[in-house]
C-alpha positions in Angstrom: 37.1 -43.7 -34.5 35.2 -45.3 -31.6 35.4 -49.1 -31.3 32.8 -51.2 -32.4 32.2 -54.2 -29.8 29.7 -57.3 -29.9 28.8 -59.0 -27.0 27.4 -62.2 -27.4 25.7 -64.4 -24.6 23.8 -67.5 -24.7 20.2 -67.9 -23.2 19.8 -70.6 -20.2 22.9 -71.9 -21.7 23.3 -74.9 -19.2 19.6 -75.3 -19.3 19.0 -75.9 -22.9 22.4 -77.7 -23.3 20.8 -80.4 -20.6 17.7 -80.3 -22.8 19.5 -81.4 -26.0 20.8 -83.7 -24.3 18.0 -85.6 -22.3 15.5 -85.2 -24.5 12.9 -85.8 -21.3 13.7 -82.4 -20.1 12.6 -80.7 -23.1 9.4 -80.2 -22.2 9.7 -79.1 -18.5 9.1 -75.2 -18.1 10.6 -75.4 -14.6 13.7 -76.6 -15.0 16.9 -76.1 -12.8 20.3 -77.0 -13.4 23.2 -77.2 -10.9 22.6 -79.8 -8.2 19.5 -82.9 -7.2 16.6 -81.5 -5.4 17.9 -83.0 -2.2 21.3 -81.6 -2.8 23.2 -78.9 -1.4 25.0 -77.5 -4.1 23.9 -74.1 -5.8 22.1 -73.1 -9.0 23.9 -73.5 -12.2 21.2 -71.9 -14.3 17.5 -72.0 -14.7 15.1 -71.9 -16.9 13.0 -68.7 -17.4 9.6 -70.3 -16.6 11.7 -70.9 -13.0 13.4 -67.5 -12.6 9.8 -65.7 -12.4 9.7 -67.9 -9.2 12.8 -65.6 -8.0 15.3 -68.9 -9.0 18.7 -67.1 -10.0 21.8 -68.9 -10.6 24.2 -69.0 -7.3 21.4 -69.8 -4.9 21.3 -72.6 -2.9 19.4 -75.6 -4.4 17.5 -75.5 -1.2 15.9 -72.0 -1.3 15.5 -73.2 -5.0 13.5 -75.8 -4.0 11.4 -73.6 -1.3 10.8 -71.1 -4.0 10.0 -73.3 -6.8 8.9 -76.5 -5.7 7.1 -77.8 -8.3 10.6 -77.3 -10.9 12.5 -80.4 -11.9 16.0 -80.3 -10.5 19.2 -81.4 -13.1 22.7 -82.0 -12.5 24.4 -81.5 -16.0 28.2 -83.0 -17.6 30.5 -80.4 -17.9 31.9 -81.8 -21.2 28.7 -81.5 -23.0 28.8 -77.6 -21.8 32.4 -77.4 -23.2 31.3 -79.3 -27.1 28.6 -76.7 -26.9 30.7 -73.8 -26.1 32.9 -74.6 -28.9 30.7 -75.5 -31.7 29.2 -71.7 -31.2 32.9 -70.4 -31.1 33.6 -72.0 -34.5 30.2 -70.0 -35.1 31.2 -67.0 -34.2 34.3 -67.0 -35.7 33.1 -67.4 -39.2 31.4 -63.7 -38.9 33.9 -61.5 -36.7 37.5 -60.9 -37.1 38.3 -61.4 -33.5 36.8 -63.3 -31.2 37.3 -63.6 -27.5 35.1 -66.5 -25.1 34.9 -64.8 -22.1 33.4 -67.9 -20.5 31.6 -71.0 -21.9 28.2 -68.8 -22.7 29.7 -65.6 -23.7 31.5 -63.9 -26.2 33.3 -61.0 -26.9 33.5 -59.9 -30.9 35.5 -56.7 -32.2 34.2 -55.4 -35.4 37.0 -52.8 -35.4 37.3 -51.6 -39.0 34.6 -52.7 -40.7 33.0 -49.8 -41.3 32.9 -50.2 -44.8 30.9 -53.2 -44.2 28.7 -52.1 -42.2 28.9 -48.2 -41.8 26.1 -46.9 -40.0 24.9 -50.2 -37.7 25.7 -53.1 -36.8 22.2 -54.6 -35.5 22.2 -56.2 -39.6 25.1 -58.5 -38.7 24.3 -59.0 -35.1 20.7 -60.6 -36.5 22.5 -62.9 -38.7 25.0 -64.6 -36.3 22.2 -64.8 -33.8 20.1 -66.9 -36.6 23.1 -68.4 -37.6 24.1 -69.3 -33.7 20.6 -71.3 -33.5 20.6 -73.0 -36.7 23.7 -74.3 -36.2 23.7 -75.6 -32.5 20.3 -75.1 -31.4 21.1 -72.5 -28.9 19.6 -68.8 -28.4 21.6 -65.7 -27.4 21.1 -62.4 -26.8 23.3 -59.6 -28.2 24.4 -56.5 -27.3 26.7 -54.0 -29.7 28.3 -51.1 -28.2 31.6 -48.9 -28.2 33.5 -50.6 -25.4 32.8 -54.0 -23.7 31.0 -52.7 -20.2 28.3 -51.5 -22.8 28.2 -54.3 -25.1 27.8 -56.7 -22.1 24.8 -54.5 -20.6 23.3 -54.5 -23.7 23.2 -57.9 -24.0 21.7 -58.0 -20.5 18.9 -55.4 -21.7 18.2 -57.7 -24.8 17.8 -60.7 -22.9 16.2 -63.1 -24.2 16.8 -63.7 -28.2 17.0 -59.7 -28.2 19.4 -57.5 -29.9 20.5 -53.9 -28.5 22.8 -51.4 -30.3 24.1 -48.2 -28.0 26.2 -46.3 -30.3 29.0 -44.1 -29.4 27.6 -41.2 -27.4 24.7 -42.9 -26.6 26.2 -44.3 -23.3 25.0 -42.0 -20.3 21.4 -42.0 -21.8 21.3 -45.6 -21.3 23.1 -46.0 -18.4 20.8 -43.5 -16.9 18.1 -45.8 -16.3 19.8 -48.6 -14.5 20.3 -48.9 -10.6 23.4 -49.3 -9.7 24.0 -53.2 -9.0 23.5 -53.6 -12.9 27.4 -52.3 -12.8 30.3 -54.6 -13.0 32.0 -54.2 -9.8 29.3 -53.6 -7.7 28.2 -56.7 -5.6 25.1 -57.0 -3.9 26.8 -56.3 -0.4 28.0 -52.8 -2.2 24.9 -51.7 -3.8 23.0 -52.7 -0.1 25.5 -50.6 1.3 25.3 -47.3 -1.0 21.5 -47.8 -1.0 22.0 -47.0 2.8 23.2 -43.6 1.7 20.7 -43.2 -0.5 23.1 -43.8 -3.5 20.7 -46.6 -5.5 20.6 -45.2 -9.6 23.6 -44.3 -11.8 21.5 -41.3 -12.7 22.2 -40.2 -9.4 26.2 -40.7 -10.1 25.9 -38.9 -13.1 24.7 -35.7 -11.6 27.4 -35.4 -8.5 30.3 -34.2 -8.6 33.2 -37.0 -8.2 34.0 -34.6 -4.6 30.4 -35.1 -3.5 30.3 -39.0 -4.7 33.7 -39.3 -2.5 32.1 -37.6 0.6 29.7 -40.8 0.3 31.8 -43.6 -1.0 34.9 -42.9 -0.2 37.8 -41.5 -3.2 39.2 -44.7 -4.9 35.5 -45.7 -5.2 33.8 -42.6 -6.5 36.9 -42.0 -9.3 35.8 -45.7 -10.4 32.5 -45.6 -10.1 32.1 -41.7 -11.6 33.7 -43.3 -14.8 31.7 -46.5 -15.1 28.1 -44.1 -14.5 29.3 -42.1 -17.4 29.7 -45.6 -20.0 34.0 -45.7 -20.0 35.1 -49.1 -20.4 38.0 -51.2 -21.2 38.0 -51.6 -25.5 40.7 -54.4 -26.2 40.1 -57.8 -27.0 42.9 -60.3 -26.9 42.6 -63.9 -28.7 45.9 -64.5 -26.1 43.9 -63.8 -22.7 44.2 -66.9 -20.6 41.7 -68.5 -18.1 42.4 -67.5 -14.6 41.8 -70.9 -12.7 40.3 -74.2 -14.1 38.6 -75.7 -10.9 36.2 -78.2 -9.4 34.3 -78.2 -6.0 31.7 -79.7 -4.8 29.1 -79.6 -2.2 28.7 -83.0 -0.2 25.1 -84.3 0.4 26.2 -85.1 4.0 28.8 -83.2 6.0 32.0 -85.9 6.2 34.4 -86.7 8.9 36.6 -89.3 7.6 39.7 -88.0 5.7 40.0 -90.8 3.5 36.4 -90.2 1.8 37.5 -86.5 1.7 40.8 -87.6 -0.1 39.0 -89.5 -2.3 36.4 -86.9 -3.5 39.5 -84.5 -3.8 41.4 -87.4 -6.3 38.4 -87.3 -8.4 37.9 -83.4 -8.7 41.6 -83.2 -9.4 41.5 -85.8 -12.1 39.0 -83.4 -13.8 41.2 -80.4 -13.3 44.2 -82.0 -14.7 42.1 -83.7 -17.6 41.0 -80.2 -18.4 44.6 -78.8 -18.3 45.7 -81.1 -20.7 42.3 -80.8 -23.1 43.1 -76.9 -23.4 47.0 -77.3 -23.4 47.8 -75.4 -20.4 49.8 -75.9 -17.3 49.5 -74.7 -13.7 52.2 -73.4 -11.6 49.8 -72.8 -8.5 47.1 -75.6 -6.6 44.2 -74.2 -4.3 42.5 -76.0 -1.8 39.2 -74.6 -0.8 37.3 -76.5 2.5 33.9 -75.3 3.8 33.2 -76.5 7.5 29.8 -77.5 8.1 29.1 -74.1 9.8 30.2 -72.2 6.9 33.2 -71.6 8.1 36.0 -71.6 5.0 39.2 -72.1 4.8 41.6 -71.7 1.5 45.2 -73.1 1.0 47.5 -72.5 -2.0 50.8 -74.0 -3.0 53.1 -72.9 -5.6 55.0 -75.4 -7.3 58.7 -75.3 -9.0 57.4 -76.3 -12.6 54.3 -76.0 -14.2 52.2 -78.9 -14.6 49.4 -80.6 -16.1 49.7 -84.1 -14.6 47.2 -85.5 -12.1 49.9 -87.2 -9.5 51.9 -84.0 -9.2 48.5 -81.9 -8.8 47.2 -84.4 -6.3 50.7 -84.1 -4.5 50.1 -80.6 -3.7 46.7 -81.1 -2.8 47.0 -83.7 -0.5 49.4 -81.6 1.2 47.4 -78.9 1.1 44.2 -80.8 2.5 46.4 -82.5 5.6 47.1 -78.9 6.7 43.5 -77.7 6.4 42.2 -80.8 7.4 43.6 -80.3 11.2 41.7 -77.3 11.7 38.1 -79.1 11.0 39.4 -81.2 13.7 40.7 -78.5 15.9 37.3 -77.3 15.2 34.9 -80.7 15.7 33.5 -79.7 12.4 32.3 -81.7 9.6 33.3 -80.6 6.1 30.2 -80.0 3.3 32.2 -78.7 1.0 35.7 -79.1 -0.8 37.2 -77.9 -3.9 40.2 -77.9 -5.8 42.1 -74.8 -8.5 44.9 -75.0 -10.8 45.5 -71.1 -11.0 49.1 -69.2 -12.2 47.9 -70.9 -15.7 50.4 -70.9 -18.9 50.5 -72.5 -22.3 52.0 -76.3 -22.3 55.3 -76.5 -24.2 57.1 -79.8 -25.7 57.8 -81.8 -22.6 61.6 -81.1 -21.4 64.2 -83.5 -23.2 66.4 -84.4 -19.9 63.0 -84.8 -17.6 63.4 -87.4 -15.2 62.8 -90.8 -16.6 59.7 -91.7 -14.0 57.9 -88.6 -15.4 58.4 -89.3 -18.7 56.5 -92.8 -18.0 54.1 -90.5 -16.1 53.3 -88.6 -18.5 52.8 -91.0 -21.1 50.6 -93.4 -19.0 48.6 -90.3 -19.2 48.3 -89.7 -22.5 46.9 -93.3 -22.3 44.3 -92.7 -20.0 42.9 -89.2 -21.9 42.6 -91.6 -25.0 40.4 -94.1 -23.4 38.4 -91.1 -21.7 38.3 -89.4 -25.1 36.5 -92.7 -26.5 34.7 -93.9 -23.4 34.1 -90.9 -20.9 35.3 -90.0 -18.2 34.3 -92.5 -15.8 36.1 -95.1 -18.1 39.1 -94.5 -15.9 39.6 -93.5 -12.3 41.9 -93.4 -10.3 42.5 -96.2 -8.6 41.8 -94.3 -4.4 38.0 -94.4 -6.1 37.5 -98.3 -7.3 36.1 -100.0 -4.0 37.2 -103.3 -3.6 34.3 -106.2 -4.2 33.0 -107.6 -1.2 33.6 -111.9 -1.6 30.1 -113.2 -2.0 
C-alpha cells in the first residue's frame, strides 16, 4: 500500500499576513515584503501582481525596486508570521492524523490508512481543509496530494495559487516528465546552469538515459540521485518529533559599519530574538553561529560549541561576542566595512526542567528571564531590551 501524502502551502504567506495586519496594504497589488525600498535586505515574499514583474523572494530589495518600481515595499514582525503559522496548524490538525510544519507556510499531512475514508481520492478532503484553512485564518493555500513528499510538494507548486493537484501512485514519471530540471529539490540554480551547459535541461531527458550515460555527464553520485528523483522516489515518513535545524536572525545594515560597538549592539538585539524564540518553542542550543558579510561580499562564518545547552540570552551573547571579536579582526585586516551580520542557535534539543544543583547566579538568570518574556508576552518585544541598546538621554 502506497503512502498517501498532503502537502499543504500557503499563498504569499508573508504578504497577506502583513495585509491583515495593516489594513492600508490591502489594497496594493504590488506589494513586497522583506525589507524598505531603500533597504538592502532581500525579498521575503511578494505579491503576485509583483512577481509578473520578475520579483521572486531572495532577491535583493534593490533589483526589486529596479524591476518593479512602482510596488510598495514592507518590512513585516516575525511574531505575527509565527500566530499565523499556528492558528493554521491547529487547522490542519483537526483533518489529518499527522501533521508535520515543515516551515511557517507549509505543511506536511500523512493520510496513511485512511483508505476507508477516502478510498479512491483524496482531492474531496484536500478541498475542505483548503476552505476550511481560509475561513478560519483568512489565508489561501495551495495543495498538492501524492505518494511520497517530493511529489506532494511539486504538486502543490503545480497548483499554485488556491489550486489542488492529486498524482496518484504510478502517475509520477508522467508528471515529472514535463518539468525542467531546476523544478527538483536539490538542484540549485548554479546546477541546473551547469547541466544546461551539457544540454541536460528536462527530467524527461533523465528519464530516457541510462544512469551510465547520465554519469558520463554528471558525474556517478549525482546521476544515482538524480536518476531516482526523474523517476518520482521520494522520502515517505513524517515525524511529529523532527526538530528545527537552526533558529536565526540576520540582518542587512542600511549603511556598511565600522564601529564594533554599533555592531555589538545590532548583534545583542538579534540574539535577544533568537533566545526569546528558543524559550517560546522550548528548545535549547548547544551550538552559536556568527555570520559577517564584508561590504564587498566577502563572508565569513564562526561557530562555537558550548558545554550545555542553552536557551538564555547572556550565555548566547557570550559566545557570540566571542565569536564576533575573532571575525571582527579580519574586516579590519581587510579595511572593510560590514553590511551584514547574523546570528544561529543550531545543534537544537528539547528544554528539560532546569538542573536542581545549577549554580545559584544562573538560577537568578534564568528567572530574571522568565520576567522579561512575561512583559514581552503582554507588551512586545520592544518592551524590553537589553540594556547595550537604551541610548543614554542627552541633558537638555
Amino acid at each position: 500500500m502506497s503512502a498517501r501524502l498532503m502537502h499543504v502551502d500557503l499563498d504569499a504567506f508573508f504578504v497577506e499576513v502583513c495585509r491583515q495586519r495593516n489594513p492600508e496594504l490591502r489594497d496594493v497589488e504590488l506589494l513586497v515584503v522583506g525589507g524598505r525600498r531603500e533597504g538592502r535586505g532581500v525579498v521575503q515574499s511578494a505579491s503576485y501582481g509583483a512577481r509578473r514583474y520578475g520579483v521572486h523572494a531572495g532577491m535583493p530589495i534593490g533589483e526589486a525596486v529596479r524591476l518593479c518600481p512602482a510596488a510598495t515595499f514592507f518590512r513585516g514582525e516575525f511574531i505575527h508570521y509565527r500566530e499565523a503559522s499556528r492558528a493554521v496548524q491547529a487547522v490542519l490538525e483537526r483533518h489529518a492524523p499527522v501533521v508535520v510544519m515543515a516551515s511557517l507556510d507549509e505543511a506536511y499531512l500523512d493520510f496513511g490508512g485512511t483508505e476507508g475514508l477516502w478510498p479512491v481520492s483524496l482531492l474531496p478532503v484536500a478541498e475542505t481543509i483548503r476552505d476550511d484553512v481560509q475561513r478560519t485564518s483568512g489565508l489561501d493555500c495551495s495543495i498538492g496530494i501524492g505518494p511520497n513528499r517530493m511529489i506532494a510538494k511539486l504538486a502543490s507548486d503545480a497548483a499554485k495559487p488556491r489550486g489542488l493537484m492529486e498524482v496518484r501512485a504510478g502517475w509520477e514519471e508522467g508528471f515529472l516528465a514535463g518539468l525542467p530540471l531546476k523544478a527538483l529539490p536539490g538542484v540549485g540554480p548554479k546546477t541546473a546552469a551547469r547541466w544546461a551547459e551539457l544540454g541536460l535541461s528536462d527530467v524527461h531527458q533523465v528519464q530516457a538515459m541510462s544512469v551510465e550515460a547520465l554519469a558520463r555527464l554528471i558525474g556517478d553520485d549525482d546521476a544515482r540521485a538524480l536518476k531516482l528523483r526523474a523517476h518520482g522516489h521520494g522520502g515517505t515518513t513524517l515525524s511529529r518529533d523532527r526538530l528545527p535545524r537552526s533558529v536565526s536572525r540576520e540582518t542587512t545594515l542600511s549603511r556598511d559599519l565600522r564601529d564594533p560597538a554599533e555592531l555589538d549592539r545590532i548583534l545583542a538585539l538579534l540574539t535577544a530574538r533568537v533566545a526569546g524564540q528558543l524559550r517560546d518553542e522550548g528548545l535549547v542550543a548547544r551550538t552559536v553561529a556568527l555570520k559577517l558579510r564584508h561590504d564587498d561580499f566577502h563572508t565569513v562564518t564562526r561557530r562555537h560549541t558550548l558545554p550545555d545547552a542553552t536557551d538564555l540570552d547572556a550565555e548566547l551573547l557570550s559566545a557570540a561576542r566571542a565569536l564576533f571579536r575573532n571575525a571582527f579582526d579580519d574586516v579590519r585586516r581587510r579595511d572593510r566595512g560590514v553590511r551584514l551580520i547574523g546570528i544561529a542557535a543550531t545543534n537544537l534539543g528539547l528544554s528539560a526542567e532546569p538542573d536542581l544543583f545549577e549554580p545559584p547566579a544562573r538560577t537568578r538568570l534564568r528567572r530574571l528571564t522568565s520576567a522579561v518574556d512575561e512583559v514581552r508576552a503582554r507588551f512586545g518585544f520592544d518592551a524590553m531590551k537589553p540594556a547595550q541598546l537604551v541610548r543614554p538621554r542627552k541633558p537638555e
